[in-house]
C-alpha positions as CSV (number, residue, x, y, z in Angstrom):
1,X,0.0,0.0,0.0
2,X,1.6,3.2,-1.1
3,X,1.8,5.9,1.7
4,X,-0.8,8.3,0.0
5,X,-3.4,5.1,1.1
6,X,-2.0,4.6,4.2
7,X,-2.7,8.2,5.4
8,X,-6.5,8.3,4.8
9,X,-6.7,4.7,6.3
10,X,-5.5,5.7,9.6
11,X,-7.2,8.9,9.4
12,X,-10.3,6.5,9.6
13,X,-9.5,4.1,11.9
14,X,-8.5,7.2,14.6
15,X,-11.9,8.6,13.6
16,X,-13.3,5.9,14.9
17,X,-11.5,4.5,18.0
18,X,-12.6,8.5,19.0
19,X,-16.9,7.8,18.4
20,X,-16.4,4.7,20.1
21,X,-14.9,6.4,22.8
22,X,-17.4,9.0,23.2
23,X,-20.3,6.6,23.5
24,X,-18.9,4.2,26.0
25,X,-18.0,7.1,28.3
26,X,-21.7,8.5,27.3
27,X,-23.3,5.7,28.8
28,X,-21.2,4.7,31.7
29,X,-22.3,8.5,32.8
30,X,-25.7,8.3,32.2
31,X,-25.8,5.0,34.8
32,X,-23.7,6.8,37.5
33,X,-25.8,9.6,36.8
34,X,-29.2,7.6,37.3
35,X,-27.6,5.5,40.1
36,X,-26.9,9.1,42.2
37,X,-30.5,10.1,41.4
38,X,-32.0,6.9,42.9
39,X,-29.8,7.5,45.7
40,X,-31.0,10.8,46.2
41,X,-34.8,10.1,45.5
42,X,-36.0,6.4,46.4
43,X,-38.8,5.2,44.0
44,X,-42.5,5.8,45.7
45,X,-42.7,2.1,47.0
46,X,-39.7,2.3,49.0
47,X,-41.1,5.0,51.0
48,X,-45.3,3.1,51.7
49,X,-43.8,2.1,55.1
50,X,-46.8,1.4,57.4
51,X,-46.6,2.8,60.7
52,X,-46.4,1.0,63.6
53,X,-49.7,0.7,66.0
54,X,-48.5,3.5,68.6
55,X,-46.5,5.4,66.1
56,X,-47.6,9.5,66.1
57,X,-46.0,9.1,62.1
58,X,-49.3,8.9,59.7
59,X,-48.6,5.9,57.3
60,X,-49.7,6.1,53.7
61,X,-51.5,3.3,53.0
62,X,-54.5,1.6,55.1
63,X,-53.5,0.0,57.9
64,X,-55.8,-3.0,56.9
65,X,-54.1,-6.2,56.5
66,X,-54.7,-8.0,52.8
67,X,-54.2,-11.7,54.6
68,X,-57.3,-13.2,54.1
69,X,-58.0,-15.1,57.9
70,X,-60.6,-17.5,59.2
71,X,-59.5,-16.7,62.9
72,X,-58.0,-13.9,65.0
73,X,-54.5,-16.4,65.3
74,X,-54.0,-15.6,61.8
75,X,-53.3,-12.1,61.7
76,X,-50.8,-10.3,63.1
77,X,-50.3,-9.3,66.9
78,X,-52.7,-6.4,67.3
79,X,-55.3,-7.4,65.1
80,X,-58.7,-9.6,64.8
81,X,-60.1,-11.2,62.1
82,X,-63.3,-9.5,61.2
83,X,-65.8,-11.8,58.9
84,X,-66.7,-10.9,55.4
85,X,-68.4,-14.0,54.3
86,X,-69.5,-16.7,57.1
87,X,-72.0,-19.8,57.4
88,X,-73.6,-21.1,60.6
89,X,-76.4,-23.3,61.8
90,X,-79.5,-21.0,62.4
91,X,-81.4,-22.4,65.0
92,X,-85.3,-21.9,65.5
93,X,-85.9,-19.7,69.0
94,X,-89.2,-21.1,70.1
95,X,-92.9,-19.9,69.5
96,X,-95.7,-17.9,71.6
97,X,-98.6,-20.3,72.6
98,X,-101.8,-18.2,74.1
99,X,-102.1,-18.1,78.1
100,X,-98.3,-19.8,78.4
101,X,-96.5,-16.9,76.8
102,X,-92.8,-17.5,74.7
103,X,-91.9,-21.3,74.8
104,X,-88.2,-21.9,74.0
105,X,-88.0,-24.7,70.8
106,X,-87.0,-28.0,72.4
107,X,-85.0,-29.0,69.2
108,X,-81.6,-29.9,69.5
109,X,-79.7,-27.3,67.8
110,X,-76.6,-25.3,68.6
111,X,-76.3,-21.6,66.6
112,X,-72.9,-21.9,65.3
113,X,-71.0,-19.3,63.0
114,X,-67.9,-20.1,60.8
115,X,-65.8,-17.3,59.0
116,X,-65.4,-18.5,55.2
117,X,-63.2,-15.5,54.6
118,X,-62.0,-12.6,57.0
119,X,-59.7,-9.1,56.5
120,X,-57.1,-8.2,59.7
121,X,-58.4,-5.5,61.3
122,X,-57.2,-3.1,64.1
123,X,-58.2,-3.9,67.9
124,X,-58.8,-1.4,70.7
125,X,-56.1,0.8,70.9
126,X,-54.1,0.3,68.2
127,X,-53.0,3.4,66.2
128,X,-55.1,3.7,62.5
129,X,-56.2,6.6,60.1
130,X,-59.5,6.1,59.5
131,X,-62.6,4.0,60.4
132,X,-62.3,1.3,57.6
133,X,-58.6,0.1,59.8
134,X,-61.1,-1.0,62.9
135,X,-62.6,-4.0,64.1
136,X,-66.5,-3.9,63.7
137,X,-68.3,-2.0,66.6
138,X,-64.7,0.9,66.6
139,X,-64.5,3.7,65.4
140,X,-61.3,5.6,65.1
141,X,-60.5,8.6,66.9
142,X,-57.6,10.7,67.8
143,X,-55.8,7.9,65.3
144,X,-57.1,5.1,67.8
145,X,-59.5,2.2,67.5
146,X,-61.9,3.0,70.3
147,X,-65.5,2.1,71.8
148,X,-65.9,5.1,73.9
149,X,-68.7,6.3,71.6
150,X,-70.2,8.7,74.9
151,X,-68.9,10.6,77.0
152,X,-71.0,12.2,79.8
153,X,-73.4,15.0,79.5
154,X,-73.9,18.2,78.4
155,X,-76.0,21.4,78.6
156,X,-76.7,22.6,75.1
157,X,-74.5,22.9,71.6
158,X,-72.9,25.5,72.5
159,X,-71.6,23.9,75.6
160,X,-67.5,23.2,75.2
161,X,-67.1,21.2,78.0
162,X,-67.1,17.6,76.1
163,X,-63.6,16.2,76.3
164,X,-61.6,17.0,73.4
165,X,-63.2,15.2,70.6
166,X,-66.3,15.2,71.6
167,X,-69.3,17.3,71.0
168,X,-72.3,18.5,72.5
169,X,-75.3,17.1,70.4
170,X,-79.2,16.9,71.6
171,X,-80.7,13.3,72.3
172,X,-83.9,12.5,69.8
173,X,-85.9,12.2,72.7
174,X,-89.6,10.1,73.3
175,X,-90.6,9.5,70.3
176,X,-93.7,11.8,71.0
177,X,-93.8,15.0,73.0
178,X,-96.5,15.3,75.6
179,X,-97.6,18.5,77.5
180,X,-94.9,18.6,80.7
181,X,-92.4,16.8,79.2
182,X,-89.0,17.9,79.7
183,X,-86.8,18.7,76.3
184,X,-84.8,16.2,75.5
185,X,-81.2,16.4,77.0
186,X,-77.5,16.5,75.6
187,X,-74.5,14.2,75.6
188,X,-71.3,14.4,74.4
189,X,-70.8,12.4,71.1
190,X,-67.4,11.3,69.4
191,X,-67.0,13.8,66.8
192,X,-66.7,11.2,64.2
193,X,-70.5,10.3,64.5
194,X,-72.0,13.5,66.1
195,X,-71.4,15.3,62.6
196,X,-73.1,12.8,60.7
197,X,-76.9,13.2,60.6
198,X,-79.2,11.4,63.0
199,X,-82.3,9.3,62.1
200,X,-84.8,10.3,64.3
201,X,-87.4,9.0,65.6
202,X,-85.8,6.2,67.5
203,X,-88.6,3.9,67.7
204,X,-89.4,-0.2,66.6
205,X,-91.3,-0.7,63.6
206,X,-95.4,-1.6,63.5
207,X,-94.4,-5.3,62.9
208,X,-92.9,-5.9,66.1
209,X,-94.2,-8.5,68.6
210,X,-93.5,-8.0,72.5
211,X,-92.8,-10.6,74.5
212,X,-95.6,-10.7,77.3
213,X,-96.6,-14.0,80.2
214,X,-99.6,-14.6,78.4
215,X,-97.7,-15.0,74.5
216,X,-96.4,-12.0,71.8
217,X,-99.2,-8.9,71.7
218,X,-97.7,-6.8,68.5
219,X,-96.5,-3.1,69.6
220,X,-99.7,-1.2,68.5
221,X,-101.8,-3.1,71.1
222,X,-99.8,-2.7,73.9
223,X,-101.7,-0.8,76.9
224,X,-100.3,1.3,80.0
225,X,-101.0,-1.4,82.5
226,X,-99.9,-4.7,80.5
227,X,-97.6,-7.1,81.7
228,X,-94.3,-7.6,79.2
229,X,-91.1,-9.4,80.2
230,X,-87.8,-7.5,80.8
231,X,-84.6,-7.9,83.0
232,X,-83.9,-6.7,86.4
233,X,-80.2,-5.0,86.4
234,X,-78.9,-8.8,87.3
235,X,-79.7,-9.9,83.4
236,X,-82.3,-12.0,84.8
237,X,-86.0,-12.1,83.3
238,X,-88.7,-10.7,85.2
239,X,-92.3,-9.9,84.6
240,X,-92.6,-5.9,84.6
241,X,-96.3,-3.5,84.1
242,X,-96.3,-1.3,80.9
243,X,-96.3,2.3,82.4
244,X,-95.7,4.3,79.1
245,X,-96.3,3.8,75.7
246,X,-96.1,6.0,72.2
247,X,-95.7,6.4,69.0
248,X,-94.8,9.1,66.3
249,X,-95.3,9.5,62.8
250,X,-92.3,9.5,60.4
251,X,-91.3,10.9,57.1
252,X,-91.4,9.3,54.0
253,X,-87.3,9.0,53.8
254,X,-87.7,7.4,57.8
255,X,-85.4,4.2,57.3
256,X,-85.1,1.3,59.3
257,X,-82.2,-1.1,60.3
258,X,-83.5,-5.0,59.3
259,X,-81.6,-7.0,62.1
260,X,-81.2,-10.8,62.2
261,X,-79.5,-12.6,64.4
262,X,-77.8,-16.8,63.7
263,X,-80.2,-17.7,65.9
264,X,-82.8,-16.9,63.8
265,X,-84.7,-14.2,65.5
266,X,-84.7,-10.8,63.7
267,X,-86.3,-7.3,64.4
268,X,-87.0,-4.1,62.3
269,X,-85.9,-0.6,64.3
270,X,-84.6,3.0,63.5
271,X,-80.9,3.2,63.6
272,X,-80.8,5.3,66.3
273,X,-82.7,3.2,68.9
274,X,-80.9,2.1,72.4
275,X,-79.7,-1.5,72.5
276,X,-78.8,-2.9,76.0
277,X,-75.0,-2.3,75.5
278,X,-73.7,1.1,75.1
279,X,-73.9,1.2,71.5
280,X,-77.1,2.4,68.8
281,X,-79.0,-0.4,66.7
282,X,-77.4,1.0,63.9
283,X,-74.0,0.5,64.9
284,X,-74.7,-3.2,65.1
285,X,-72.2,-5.1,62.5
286,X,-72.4,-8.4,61.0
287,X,-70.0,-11.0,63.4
288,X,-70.8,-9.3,66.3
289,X,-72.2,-10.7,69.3
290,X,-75.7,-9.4,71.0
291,X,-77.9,-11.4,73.0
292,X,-76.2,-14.6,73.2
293,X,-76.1,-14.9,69.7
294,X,-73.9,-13.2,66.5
295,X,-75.7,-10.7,63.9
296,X,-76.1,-12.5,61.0
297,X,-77.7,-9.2,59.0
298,X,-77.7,-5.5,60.0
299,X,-79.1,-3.9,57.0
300,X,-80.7,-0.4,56.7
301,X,-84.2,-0.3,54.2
302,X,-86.9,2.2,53.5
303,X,-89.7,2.3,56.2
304,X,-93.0,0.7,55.0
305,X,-95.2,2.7,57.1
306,X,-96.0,6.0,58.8
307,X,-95.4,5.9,62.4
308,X,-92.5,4.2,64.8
309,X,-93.8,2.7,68.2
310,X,-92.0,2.4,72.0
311,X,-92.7,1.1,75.7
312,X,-91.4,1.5,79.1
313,X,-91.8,-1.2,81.7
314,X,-91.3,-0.4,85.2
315,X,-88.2,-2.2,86.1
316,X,-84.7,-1.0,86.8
317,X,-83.8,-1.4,83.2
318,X,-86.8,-0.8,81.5
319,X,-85.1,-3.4,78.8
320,X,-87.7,-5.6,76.9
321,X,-87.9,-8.1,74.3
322,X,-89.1,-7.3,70.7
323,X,-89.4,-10.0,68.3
324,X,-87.4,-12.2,71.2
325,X,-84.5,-9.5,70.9
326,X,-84.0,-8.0,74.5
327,X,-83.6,-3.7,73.2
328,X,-83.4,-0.9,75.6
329,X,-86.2,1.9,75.1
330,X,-86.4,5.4,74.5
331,X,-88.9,6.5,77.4
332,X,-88.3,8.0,80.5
């Protein structure tokens, strides 16, 4: 090769050690580049760290576990296993026969419940964002699962004495006013459920039969005088007089809370209406125990008729039992 070839040859081959070069030294700074960048700003995942329980650091993401569980041993310390889809053995409660009142069914038959398929859910106590992260019958406040739904009295809603998180709200009251009657009084509310509208009036529906010595007389044809069954403060059953009844017309939109129970008793009633625990009807959820048994359905529906109906018996409790369901009552 003469040295004229030569020249332009190695012109060529210089040309393109240099590209080469330039590339590789493009790319090894690109990945440095991208490498310090990660270092300095983690992708999104990294950072969805849950909280811990009694962590004051808001996580997030729910604090609800995604294990599916068929028992509390399943999730993790701190939470329960709350049902989403159960079966059981529902298991008739007996019948009314006139002049020997309820008669319990003498059919062998145990309710039973199983969970087909739970979520983890927060106990009592433990830290969470919102009420969705608590075990059924919690709510969270103050980023705690709690129960303490009350929380003494009140004098009006302007009153500021409530604990903090807690507010003044107005009780619904009798279901009907009378001349005399005192207006209904105030209690402090969790703030969580005292800004969400109530349903008032608090009463059972017109279907409801009350358990009475001499067999089920339905709500509308219940007398002052009447002997019904209720429970001293012991829990045991006693024969009390009727010495208030009443009822109240409701609004078209009035709803009602359709309550059964594995046992197979159920009931109608307004949300709002006492239960004998410290809780409303309508915060009643599916799994949870009342009157040795475990709601099977705690549904709200459109009322089917035009007025709401309540009692008072004269014993310590004035607790009685409608549709075989032992609720508290709304009179004074």
């Amino acid at each position: 090769m003469s040295q004229k070839g030569f020249i332009p040859l190695l012109i060529l081959v210089i040309g393109v050690l240099i590209i080469s070069g330039t590339i590789i030294g493009v790319t090894i700074y690109i990945k440095n580049t991208s490498k310090d960048r990660n270092a300095i700003n983690p992708t999104s995942s990294s950072l969805v760290t849950p909280a811990p329980f009694n962590s004051s650091t808001p996580s997030p993401t729910s604090l609800v576990e995604n294990t599916n569980c068929t028992r509390d041993e399943e999730c993790s310390s701190g939470y329960k296993c709350q049902a989403i889809e159960s079966q059981g053995t529902v298991c008739p409660a007996g019948q009314s026969i006139p002049g020997k009142g309820f008669i319990p069914s003498t059919v062998s038959c145990t309710p039973s419940t199983k969970v087909i398929r739970g979520v983890c859910k927060l106990s009592e106590g433990d830290y969470c964002q919102n009420a969705n992260d608590c075990y059924i019958g919690l709510i969270c406040h103050g980023n705690k699962c709690t129960s303490q739904i009350n929380e003494g009295s009140c004098t009006g809603l302007d009153d500021k004495s409530c604990p903090n998180g807690y507010k003044c709200v107005q009780a619904c009251g009798p279901p009907i006013a009378r001349a005399g009657d005192q207006p209904p009084g105030y209690f402090c509310k969790v703030e969580e459920l005292a800004n969400k509208p109530r349903n008032c009036p608090i009463c059972l529906a017109s279907n409801t039969q009350i358990s009475t010595p001499t067999g089920d007389i339905n709500v509308k044809d219940l007398k002052v005088g009447m002997k019904v069954y209720s429970t001293n403060r012991f829990g045991q059953r006693i024969i009390a007089d009727v010495i208030k009844i009443s009822n109240t017309p409701t609004p078209i939109t009035h709803k009602v809370v359709h309550l059964v129970l594995t046992d197979g008793r159920q009931l109608w009633v307004s949300p709002n209406h006492p239960t004998v625990s410290s809780l409303e009807v309508g915060q009643l959820q599916v799994g949870q125990s009342y009157n040795s048994s475990v709601i099977l359905i705690a549904e709200l529906i459109p009322y089917w008729d035009n007025k709401t109906y309540d009692l008072l018996p004269n014993s310590d409790t004035g607790f009685y039992y409608a549709n075989g369901i032992l609720m508290g009552t709304t009179l004074k």
